[in-house]
C-alpha positions in Angstrom: 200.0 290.8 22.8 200.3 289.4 19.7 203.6 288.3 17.7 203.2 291.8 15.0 203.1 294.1 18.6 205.6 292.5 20.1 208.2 292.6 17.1 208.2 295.9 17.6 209.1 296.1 21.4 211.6 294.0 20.2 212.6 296.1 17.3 213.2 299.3 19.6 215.5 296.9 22.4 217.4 296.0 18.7 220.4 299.3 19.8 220.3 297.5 23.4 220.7 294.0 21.8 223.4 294.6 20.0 225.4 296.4 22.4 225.2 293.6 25.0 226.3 291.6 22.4 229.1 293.5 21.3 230.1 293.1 25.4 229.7 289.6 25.0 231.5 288.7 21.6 234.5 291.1 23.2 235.2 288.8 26.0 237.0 285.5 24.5 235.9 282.4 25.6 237.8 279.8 23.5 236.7 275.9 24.7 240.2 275.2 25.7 240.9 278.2 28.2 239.0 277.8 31.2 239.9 281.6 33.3 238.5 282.9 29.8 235.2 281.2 29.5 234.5 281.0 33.5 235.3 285.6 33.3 232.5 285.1 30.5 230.4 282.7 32.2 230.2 284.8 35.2 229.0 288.1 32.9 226.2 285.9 31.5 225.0 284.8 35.0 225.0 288.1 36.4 222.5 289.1 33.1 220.2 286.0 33.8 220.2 286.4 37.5 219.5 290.1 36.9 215.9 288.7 35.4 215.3 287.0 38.6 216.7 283.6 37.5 218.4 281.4 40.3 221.8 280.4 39.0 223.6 276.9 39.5 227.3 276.7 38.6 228.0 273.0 37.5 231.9 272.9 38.5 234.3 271.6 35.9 238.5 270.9 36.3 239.7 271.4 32.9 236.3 273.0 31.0 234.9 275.8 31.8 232.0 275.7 34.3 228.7 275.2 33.0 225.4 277.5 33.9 222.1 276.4 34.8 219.8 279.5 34.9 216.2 278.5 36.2 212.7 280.2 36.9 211.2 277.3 39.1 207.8 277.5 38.6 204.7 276.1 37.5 204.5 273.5 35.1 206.4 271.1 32.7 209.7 272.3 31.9 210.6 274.4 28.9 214.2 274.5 28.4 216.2 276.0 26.3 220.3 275.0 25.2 223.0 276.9 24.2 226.9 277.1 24.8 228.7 279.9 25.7 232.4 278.8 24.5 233.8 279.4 20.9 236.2 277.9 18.4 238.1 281.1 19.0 241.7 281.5 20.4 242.7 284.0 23.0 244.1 287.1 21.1 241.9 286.6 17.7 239.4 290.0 18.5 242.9 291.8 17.4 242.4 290.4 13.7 238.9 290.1 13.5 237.4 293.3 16.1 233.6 293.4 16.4 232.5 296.1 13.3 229.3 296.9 12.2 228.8 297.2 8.6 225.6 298.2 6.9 222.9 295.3 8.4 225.8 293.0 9.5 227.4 292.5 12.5 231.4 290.8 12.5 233.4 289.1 15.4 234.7 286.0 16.7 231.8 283.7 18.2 228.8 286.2 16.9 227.1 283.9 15.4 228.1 280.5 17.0 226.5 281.3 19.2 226.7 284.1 21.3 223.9 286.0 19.4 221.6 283.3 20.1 222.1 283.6 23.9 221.2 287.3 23.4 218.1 285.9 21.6 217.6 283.8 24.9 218.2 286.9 27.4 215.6 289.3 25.4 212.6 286.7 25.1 213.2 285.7 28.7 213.1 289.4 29.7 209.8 290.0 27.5 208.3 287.0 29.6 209.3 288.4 32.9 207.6 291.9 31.7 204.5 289.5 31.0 204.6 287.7 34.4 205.2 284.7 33.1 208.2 284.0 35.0 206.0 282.0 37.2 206.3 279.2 35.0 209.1 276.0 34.6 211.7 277.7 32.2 215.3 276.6 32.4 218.2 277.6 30.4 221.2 275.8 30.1 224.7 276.9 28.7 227.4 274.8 28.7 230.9 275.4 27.8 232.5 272.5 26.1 230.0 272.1 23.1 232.7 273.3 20.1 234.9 269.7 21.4 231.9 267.3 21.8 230.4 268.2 24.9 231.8 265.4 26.4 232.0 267.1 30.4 228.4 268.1 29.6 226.2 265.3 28.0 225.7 264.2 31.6 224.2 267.4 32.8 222.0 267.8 28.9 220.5 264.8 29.7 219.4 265.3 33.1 218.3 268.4 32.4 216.6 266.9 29.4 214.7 264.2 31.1 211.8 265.9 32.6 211.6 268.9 29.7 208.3 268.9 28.0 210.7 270.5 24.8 214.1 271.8 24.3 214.3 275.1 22.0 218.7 274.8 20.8 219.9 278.6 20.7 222.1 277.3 17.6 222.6 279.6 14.5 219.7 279.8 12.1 220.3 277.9 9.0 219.9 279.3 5.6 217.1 281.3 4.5 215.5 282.2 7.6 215.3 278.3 8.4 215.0 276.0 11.7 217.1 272.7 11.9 214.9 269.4 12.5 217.0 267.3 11.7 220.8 266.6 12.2 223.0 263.1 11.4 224.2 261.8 14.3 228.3 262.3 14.9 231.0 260.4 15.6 234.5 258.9 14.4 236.5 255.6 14.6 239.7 255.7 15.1 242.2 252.7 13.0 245.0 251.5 14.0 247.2 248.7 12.3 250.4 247.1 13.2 253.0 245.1 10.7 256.2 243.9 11.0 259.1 246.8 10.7 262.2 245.5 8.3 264.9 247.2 6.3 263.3 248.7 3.1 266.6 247.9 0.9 268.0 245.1 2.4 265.2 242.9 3.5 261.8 243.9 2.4 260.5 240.8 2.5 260.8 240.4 6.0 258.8 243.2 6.7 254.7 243.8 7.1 254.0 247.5 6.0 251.0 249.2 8.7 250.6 251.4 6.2 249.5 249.4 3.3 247.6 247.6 5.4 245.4 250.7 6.5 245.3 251.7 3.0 243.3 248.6 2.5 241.1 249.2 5.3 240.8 253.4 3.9 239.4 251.8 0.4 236.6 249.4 2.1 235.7 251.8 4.2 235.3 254.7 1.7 233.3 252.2 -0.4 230.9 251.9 2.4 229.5 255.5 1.4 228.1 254.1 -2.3 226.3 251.0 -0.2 224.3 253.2 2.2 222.4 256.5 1.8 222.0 257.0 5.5 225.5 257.1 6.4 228.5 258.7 5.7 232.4 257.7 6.8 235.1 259.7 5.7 239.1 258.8 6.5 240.0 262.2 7.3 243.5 261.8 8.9 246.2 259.6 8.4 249.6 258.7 9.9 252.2 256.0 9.5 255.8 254.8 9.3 259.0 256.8 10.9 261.6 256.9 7.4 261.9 256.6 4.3 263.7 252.9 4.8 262.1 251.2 7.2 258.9 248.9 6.5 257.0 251.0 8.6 255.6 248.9 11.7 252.7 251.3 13.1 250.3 253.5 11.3 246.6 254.7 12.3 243.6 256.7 10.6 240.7 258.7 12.4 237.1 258.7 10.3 234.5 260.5 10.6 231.3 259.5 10.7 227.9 260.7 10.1 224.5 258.8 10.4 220.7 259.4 9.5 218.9 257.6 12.1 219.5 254.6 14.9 219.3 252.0 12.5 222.3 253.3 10.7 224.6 253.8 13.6 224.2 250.0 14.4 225.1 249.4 10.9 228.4 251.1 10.9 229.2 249.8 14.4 228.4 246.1 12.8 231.1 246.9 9.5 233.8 248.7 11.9 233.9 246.5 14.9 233.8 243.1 11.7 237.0 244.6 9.8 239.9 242.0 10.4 243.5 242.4 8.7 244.0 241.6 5.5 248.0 240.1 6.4 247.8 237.5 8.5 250.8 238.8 10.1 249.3 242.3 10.5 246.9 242.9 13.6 244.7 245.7 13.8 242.7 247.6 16.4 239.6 249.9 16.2 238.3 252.4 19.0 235.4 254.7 19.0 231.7 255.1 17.4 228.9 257.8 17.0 228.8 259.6 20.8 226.1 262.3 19.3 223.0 260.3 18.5 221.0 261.2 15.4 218.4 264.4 16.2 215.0 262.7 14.2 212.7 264.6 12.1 210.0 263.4 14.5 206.0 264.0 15.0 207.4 265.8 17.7 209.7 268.2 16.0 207.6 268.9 13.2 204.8 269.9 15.9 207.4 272.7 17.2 208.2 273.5 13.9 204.3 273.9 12.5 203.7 276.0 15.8 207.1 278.1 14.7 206.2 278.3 11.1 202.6 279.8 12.0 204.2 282.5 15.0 206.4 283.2 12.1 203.8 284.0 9.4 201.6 286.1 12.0 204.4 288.7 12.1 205.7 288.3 8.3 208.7 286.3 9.0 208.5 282.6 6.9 210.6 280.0 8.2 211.7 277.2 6.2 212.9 273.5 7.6 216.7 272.8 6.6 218.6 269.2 7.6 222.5 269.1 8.1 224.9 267.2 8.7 226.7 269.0 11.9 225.8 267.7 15.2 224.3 270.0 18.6 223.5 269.3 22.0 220.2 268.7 20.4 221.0 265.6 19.2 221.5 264.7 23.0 217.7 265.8 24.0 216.4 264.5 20.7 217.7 260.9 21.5 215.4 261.1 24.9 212.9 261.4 23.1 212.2 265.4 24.1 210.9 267.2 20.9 213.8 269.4 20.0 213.9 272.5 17.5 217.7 273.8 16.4 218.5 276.7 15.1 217.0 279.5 16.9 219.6 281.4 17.1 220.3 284.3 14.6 220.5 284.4 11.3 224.0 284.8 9.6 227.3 283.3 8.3 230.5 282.1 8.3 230.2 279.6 11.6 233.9 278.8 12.4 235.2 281.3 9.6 236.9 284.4 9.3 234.2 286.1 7.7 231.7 284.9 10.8 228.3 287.5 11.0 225.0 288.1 12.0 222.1 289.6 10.2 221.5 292.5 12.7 218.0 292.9 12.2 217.1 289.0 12.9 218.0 290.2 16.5 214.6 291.5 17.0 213.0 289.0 14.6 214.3 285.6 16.6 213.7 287.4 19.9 210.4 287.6 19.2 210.0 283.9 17.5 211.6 282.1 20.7 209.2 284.5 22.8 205.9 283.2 21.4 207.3 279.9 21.2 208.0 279.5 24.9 204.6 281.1 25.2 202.8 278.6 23.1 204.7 275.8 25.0 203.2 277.3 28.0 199.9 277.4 27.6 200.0 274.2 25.6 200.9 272.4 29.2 199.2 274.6 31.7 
């Protein structure tokens, strides 16, 4: 079938996909509350297993536990990425309910991203329907990805490894657009040390941290006006303990953004060459990027061409958009596994009060990720 006839299977499941999601965006699943996004977890693995999917349960302590839903078939793997925890705090649904209003959707974790792994469950339905769960699909959902993904990276790039593509279930960006490209992520954290005195009685025997780490803020910040390809921003900042007292500790966190390999190395060169500026003062800096840069590669542009046409069959023009935010995309990217972000649906307010979907792009992204997945399919059989 092609992409115009199946739109509008899609189109009719549109009551059904909202529904589910409504189900889904009504069970909390904040990062930092394990019960909460295990309840959830469990809810998404019953849907996927319900498609004939085997489910593995990677077992985590503190996170939540991460789901690996898998036909195990033919051919190089297609896998798609998504992550099923939110910014959200237990108890926010009673301020911000799921509501329908007009063509949008509202409620906590709608957008990022728990429409997207509706997105997922339809197309992978469609392809069961088509008997073409007899290939190498894998979907992965992890449960830590709003704090860095840091119990997950592991499992990404295992799962990553012997992919022949990864499809990110992230939001859509603006206008209809796909994400190819995303800085890489990371942040330094500064701490400097002086000598603590009596502010009144004997300055001079003191060594302030703080104006010491003001220094450091200045160079750092300048670094922004010497680079394009990067970007380092002091972004919080603490010091001293009272008003008269040299104060004897202080430290800053930055964050940091970079375009491409070449750039990380260069802002790991500057941070780890800073020395104090008083040579009584000592200084000590932790940290780096941990989410590589996701390239605008050959490879990339090749998913997104192939996007781009599905796209146009069925009336639906997709535009390329770069940002500065990081996925688990820049994880799979880095392994050199062509990666296209942002197929989840379109919308607003990630994060925000005001967070929404587009109703209709329901239908319209199930059907995208569908022919995708197909294309990918045929392209390694």
């Amino acid at each position: 079938m092609n992409p115009a006839q199946t739109l509008s299977i899609f189109q009719h499941q549109q009551d059904s996909m909202l529904k589910k999601l409504q189900q889904w965006v009504e069970m909390e699943s904040p990062t930092t509350n394990k019960p909460s996004v295990d309840r959830f977890g469990e809810q998404v693995a019953a849907s996927f297993r319900g498609l004939g999917m085997s489910i593995e349960i990677d077992k985590q302590d503190s996170r939540g536990n991460h789901l690996v839903a898998r036909w195990n078939g033919k051919g190089p793997k297609v896998l798609l990425i998504g992550h099923i925890d939110t910014v959200w705090e237990l108890g926010t649904l009673a301020r911000m309910p799921f509501r329908t209003e007009g063509e949008m959707a509202f409620g906590p974790g709608i957008f990022d991203m728990k429409g997207g792994i509706v997105v997922a469950y339809y197309a992978l339905q469609l392809l069961k329907d088509h008997d073409l769960h007899q290939n190498n699909i894998t979907l992965l959902l992890n449960t830590d990805e709003e704090e860095g993904s840091e119990s997950s990276r592991d499992l990404i790039e295992r799962e990553a490894k012997n992919s022949s593509c990864a499809f990110v279930l992230e939001p859509a960006g603006p206008d209809n657009s796909l994400k190819t490209k995303r800085r890489g992520v990371g942040d330094y954290q500064i701490r400097t040390f002086g000598v603590a005195a009596h502010a009144g009685v004997e300055p001079e025997k003191g060594v302030s941290a703080v104006e010491e780490l003001a220094r450091h803020i200045l160079t750092i910040q300048s670094w922004n006006k010497e680079r394009p390809g990067i970007s380092a921003n002091v972004d919080v900042v603490q010091g001293g303990t009272r008003s008269n007292v040299i104060p004897a500790e202080a430290h800053g966190i930055v964050d940091v953004r970079c375009d491409s390999p070449e750039d990380k190395a260069w802002l790991e060169e500057r941070f780890r060459s800073l020395k104090p500026n008083s040579p009584k003062a000592r200084l000590e800096v932790e940290g780096g990027v941990d989410r590589p840069p996701l390239m605008r590669s050959e490879g990339v542009l090749k998913l997104y061409g192939e996007a781009s046409e599905i796209g146009s069959s069925f009336g639906y023009q997709l535009k390329e958009y770069w940002t500065g935010g990081g996925s688990d995309g820049n994880f799979t990217s880095s392994l050199g596994v062509p990666t296209l972000d942002g197929l989840g649906v379109e919308g607003a307010g990630a994060h925000a009060d005001h967070e929404q979907i587009i109703i209709s792009s329901l239908s319209r992204r199930a059907n995208l990720l569908y022919h995708l997945i197909r294309k990918r399919l045929e392209a390694t059989s």
